[in-house]
C-alpha positions as a printed Julia matrix, in Angstrom:
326×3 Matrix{Float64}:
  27.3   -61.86   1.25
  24.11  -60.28   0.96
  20.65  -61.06   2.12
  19.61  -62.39  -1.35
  22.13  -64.7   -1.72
  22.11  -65.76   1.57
  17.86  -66.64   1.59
  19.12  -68.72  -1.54
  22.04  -70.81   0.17
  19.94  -71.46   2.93
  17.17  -72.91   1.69
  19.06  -74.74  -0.56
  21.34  -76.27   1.79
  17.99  -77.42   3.99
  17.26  -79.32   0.89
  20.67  -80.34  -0.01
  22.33  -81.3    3.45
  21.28  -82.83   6.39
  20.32  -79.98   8.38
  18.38  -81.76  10.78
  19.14  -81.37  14.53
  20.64  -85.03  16.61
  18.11  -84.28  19.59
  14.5   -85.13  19.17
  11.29  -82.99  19.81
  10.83  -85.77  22.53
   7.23  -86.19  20.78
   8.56  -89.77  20.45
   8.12  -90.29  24.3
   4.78  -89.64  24.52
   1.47  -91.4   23.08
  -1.96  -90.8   23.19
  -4.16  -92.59  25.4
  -6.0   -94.8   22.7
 -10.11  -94.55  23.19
 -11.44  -97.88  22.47
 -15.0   -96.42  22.99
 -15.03  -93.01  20.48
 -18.68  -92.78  20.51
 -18.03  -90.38  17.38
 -18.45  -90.41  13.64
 -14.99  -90.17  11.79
 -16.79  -88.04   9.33
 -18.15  -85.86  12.09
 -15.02  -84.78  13.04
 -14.09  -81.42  12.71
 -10.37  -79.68  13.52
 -11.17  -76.38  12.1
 -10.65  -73.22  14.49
  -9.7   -69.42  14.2
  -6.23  -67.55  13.69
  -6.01  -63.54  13.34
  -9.76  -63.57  12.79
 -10.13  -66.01  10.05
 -11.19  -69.38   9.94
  -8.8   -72.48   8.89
  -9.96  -75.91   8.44
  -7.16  -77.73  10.48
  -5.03  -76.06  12.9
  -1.74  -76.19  10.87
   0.43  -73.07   9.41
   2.68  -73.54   7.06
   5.85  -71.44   8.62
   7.44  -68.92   7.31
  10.67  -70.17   5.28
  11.31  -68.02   2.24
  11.13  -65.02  -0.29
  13.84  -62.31  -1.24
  15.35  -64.22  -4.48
  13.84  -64.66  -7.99
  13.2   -68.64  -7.49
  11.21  -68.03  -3.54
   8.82  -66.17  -5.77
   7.44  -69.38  -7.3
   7.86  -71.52  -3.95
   5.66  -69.37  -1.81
   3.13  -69.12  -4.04
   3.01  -72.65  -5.02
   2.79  -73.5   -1.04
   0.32  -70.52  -0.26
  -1.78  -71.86  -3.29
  -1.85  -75.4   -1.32
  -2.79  -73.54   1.73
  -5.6   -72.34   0.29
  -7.16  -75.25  -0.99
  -6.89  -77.17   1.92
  -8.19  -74.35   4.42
  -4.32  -73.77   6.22
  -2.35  -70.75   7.58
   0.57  -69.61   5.42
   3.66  -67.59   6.79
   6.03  -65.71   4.17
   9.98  -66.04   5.09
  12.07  -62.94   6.33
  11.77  -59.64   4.59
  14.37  -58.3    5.39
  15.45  -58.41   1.69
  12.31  -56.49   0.57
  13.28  -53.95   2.51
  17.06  -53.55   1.09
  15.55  -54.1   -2.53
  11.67  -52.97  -2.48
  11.4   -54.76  -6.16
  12.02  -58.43  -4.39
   8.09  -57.31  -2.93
   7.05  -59.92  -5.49
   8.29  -63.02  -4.16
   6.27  -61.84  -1.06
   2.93  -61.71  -3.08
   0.57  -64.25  -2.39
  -2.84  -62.81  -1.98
  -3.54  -63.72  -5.55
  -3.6   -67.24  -4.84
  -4.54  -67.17  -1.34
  -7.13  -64.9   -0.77
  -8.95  -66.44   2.15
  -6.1   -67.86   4.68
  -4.37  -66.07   7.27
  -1.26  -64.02   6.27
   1.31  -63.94   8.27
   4.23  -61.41   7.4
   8.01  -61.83   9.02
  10.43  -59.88  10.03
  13.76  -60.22  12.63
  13.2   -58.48  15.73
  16.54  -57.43  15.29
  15.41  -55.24  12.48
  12.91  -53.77  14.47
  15.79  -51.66  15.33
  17.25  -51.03  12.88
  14.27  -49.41  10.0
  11.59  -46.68  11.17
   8.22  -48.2   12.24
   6.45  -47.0    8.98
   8.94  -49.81   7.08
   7.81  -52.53   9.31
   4.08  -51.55   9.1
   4.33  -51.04   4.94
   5.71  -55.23   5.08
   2.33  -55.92   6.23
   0.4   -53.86   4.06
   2.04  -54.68   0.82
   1.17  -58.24   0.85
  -2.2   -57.75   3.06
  -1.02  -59.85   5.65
  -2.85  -60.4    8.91
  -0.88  -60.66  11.24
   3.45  -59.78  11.98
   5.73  -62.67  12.49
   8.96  -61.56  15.14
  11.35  -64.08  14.39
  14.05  -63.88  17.45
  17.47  -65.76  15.94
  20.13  -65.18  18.2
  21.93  -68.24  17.71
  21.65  -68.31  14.16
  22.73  -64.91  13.82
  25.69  -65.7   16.55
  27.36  -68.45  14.3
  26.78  -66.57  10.89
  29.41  -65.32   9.21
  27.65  -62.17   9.13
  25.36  -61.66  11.55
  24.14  -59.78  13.54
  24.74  -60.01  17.37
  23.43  -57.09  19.43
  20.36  -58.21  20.69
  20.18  -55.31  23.09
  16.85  -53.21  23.53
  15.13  -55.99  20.96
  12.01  -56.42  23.68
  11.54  -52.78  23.86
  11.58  -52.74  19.61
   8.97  -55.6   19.77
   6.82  -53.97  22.44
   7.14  -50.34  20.38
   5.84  -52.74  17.44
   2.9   -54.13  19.3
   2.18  -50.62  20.7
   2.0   -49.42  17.46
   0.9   -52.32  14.67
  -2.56  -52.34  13.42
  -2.52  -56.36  13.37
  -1.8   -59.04  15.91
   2.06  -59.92  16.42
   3.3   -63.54  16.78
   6.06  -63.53  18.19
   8.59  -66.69  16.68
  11.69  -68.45  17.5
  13.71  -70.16  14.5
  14.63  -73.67  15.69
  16.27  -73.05  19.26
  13.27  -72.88  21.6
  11.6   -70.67  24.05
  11.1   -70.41  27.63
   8.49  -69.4   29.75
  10.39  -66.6   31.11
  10.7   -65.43  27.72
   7.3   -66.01  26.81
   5.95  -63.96  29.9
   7.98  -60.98  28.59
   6.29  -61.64  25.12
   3.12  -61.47  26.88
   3.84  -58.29  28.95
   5.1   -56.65  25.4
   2.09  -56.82  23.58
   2.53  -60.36  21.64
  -0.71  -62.02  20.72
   0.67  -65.03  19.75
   3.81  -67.16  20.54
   5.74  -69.57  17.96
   7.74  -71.62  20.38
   9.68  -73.11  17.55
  11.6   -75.67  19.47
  15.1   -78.01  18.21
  14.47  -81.42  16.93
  13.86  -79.64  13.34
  16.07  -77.93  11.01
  19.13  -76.79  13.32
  19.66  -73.34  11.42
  23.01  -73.02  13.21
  23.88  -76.37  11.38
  23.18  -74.71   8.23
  25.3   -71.55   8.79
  28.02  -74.18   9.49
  27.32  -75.08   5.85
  27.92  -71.92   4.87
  31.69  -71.7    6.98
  29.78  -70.6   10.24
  32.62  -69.18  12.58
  32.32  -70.98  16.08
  31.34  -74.84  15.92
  29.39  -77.12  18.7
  26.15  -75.41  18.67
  24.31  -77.21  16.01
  21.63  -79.25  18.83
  22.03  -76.14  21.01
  18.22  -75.33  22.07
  15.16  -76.59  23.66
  13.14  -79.53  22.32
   9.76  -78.86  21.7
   7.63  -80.54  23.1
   9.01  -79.29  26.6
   9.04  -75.9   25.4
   5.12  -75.75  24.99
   5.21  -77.22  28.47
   6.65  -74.45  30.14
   5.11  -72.06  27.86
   1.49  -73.23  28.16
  -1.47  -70.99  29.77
   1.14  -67.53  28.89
  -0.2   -66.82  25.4
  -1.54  -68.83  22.75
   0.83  -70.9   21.11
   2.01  -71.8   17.7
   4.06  -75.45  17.91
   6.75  -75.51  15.39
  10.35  -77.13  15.12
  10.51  -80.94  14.22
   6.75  -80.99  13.47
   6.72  -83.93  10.63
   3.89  -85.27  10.48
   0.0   -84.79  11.56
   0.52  -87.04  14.17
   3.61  -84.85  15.93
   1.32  -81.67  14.45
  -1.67  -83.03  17.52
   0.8   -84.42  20.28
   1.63  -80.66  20.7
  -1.69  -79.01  20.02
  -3.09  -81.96  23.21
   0.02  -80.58  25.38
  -0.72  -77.38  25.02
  -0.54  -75.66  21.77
  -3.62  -73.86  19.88
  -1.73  -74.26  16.1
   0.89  -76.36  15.11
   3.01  -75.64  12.33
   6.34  -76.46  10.24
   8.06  -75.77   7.23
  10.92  -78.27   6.4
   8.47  -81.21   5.5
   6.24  -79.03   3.15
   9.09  -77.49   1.06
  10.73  -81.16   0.85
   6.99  -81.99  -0.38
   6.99  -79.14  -2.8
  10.1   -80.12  -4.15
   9.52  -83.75  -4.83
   6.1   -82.83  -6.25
   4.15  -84.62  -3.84
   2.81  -81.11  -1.81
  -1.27  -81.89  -2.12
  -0.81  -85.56  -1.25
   1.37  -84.71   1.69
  -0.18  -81.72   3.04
  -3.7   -84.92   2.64
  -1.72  -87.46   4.53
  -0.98  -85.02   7.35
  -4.94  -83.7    7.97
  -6.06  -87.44   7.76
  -3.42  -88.14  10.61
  -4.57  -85.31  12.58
  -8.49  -86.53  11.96
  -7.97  -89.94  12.86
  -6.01  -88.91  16.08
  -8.75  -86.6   17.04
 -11.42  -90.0   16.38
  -9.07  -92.36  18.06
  -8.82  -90.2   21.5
 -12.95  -89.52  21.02
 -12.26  -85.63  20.18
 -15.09  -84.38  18.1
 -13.6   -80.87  17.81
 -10.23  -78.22  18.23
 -11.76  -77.35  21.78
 -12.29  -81.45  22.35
  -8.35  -82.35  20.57
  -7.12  -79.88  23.08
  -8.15  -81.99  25.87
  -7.06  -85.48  24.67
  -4.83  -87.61  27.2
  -1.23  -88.25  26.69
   0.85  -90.53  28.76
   4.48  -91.19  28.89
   7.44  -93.61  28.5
């Protein structure tokens, strides 16, 4: 099957199927220490910070999740459109399939609608191998991104019918890409989790950013199981998330996705340890049922009144706010 058919299927099947790992981020174990006392105006509070230079008015990107067939066209610009207005980051999905067919470019295109938010391009690291340097720099160029998105995917690759499985010399290829790129590199898992050991090496290669992308999301091995996936049991393979920023806290600065539903999840991981936090499962379920702006509403207000209700004024203030466990 090829790569355009295959970006179709699968997010098709994440809105179709249940996709959704069994293990939890283990957000659910952990609540903020409530601040009877604020001492702080609601209205003064303020969640905006920086990413690749630019300013964003809550700390949420909206992930990377799709682009390479005729319909992704109209889905990432309707979601980089809501980014926009509401002062988010905005991710594209793999292209891969840009690359294979250069006239898919324009379901990449977004600028046109979101000419003020960061940009975040994506590629696998596997084919950081695979095309010449000047390929991987033009995916950034041709949609003025501002920034690269690395998206390592061994398991999903592992149980795909056709994927691809030699992950050998891939942290060389990244570091050759951070060596050489003109813009920051984030470097992102897909649903499985990351380690600090891993995210050291990012750190030694050049990354600038880290997505730890953790399970208790969408389990993308469950989807290529959809899709006749070769060798079952791995579907909650991975590390949940919130125990992935743990461990990866104070390497790099870190992006918090995988099972990220709601603004309230979005500032659990931002107070353990994450600068961003981000998803893309809940907004392209929002998008579909036509509900994006109110959704994407719901899930600043969350984050707002979290901030109010642990007496964080600010990002720098949220960043500090006390959890406690059960």
């Amino acid at each position: 099957m090829g790569t355009e058919s295959r970006k179709k299927d699968h997010v098709e099947l994440v809105l179709r199927k249940d996709a959704q790992y069994a293990k939890t981020t283990r957000f659910e174990r952990m609540d903020f220490m409530h601040n009877a006392l604020p001492e702080i105006d609601l209205k003064d509070v303020d969640l905006s910070t920086t990413f690749l230079g630019k300013k964003i008015s809550y700390p949420i990107l909206i992930t990377g999740m799709t682009g390479g067939y005729p319909a992704a066209k109209n889905i990432n610009k309707e979601l980089a459109k809501a980014a926009e207005k509401h002062g988010l980051a905005f991710g594209v999905g793999s292209q891969r399939a840009m690359i294979e067919k250069p006239k898919l470019k324009e379901t990449y295109e977004v600028r046109s609608v979101a000419p003020n938010i960061p940009l975040l391009a994506n590629i696998g690291a596997f084919q950081l191998k695979k095309y010449p340097f000047e390929q991987i720099e033009s995916l950034v160029s041709s949609i003025e991104a501002d920034g690269l998105a690395i998206h390592l995917n061994a398991l999903q690759e592992v149980v795909q019918p056709e994927g691809d499985t030699d992950f050998s010399g891939v942290l060389d290829a990244i570091r050759k890409t951070c060596d050489r790129l003109s813009v920051p590199v984030v470097v992102k898992e897909t649903g499985a989790g990351m380690n600090q050991s891993v995210a050291v090496k990012l750190k030694e290669a050049g990354a600038s950013y880290i997505d730890v992308a953790g399970a208790g999301g969408t389990s993308w091995s469950k989807v290529e199981y959809f899709r006749s996936g070769p060798v079952p049991g791995f579907e909650n393979w991975g590390i949940p998330t919130a125990d992935c920023i743990v461990m990866c806290r104070n390497v790099l600065p870190i992006i918090a996705s995988g099972g990220i539903r709601n603004g309230i999840d979005g500032v659990k991981a931002i107070a353990l340890g994450a600068d961003l936090c981000g998803a893309a499962y809940p907004f392209i379920k929002a998008w579909k049922d036509d509900a994006l702006d109110e959704f994407i509403g719901v899930f600043k207000n969350q984050m707002k009144i979290c901030a109010y209700l642990t007496g964080s004024k600010n990002h720098e203030q949220l960043k500090k706010a006390k959890l406690f466990f059960h």
